[in-house]
N, C-alpha and C positions, 0 to 999 in steps of 0.2 A: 806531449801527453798531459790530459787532463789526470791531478792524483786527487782521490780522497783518503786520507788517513783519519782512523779510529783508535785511540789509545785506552782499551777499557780494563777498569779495576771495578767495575760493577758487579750485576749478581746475576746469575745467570742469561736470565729475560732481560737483562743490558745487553747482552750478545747477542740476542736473535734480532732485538732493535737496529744495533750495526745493519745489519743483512740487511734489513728492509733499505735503511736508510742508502745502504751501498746500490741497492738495485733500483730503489728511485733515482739517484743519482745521474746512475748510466744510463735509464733507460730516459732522462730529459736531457741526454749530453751533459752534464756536467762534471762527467766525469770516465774517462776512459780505464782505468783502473784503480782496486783499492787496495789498500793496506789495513789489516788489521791485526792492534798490537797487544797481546796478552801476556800475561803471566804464565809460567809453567807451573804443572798443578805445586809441586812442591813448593813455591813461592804463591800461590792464592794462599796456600793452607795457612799459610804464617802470617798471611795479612788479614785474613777473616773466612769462614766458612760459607760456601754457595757460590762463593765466584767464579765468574766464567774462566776457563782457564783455556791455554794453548791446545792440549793433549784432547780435551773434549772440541773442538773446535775441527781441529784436526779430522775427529774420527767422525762428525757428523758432518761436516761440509760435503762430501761424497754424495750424501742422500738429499742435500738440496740443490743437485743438479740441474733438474726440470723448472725451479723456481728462482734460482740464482744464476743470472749468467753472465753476469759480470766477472772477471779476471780480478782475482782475489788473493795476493801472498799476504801470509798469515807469518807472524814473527811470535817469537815466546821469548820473553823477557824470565832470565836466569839472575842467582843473587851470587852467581860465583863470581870469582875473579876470573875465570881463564874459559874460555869453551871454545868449545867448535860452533859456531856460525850457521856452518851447511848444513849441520842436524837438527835443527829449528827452524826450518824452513817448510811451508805447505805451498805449494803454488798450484790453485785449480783448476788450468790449463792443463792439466799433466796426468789427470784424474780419468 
């Protein structure tokens, strides 16, 4: 498998750029799925206000269905010591 991974601390319109750039990818083979790696809102918040964060990420990937169709697991990067894994996962095959 071709991966593209995005690791973004940007501002929000850094996140919709990922997407573009995820769906150009796929759609010249260069990439059979992507990763994209966020912050969980409570960790943007402490790093700077507007960031794109997991939890938004999350609840708008749904609606760009028709314009993304690339396979997408969306990770949230947490500042704890200890989590669950499986609860910070989006995958949008699944949607």
């Amino acid at each position: 498998y071709k991966v593209q991974i995005e690791v973004e601390f940007g501002n929000a319109a850094s996140y919709y750029r990922d997407l573009f750039k995820f769906q150009r990818a796929f759609t010249n083979d260069l990439a059979d799925v992507c990763i994209l790696i966020l912050p969980v809102q409570h960790l943007s918040t402490r790093i700077d206000s507007g960031l794109a964060n997991f939890e938004k990420a999350v609840r708008e990937l749904p609606d760009c269905k028709l314009s993304t169709t690339v396979p997408i697991l969306v990770l949230g990067l947490v500042d704890d010591n200890c989590f669950d894994v499986g609860s910070y996962f989006f995958d949008s095959n699944k949607v």
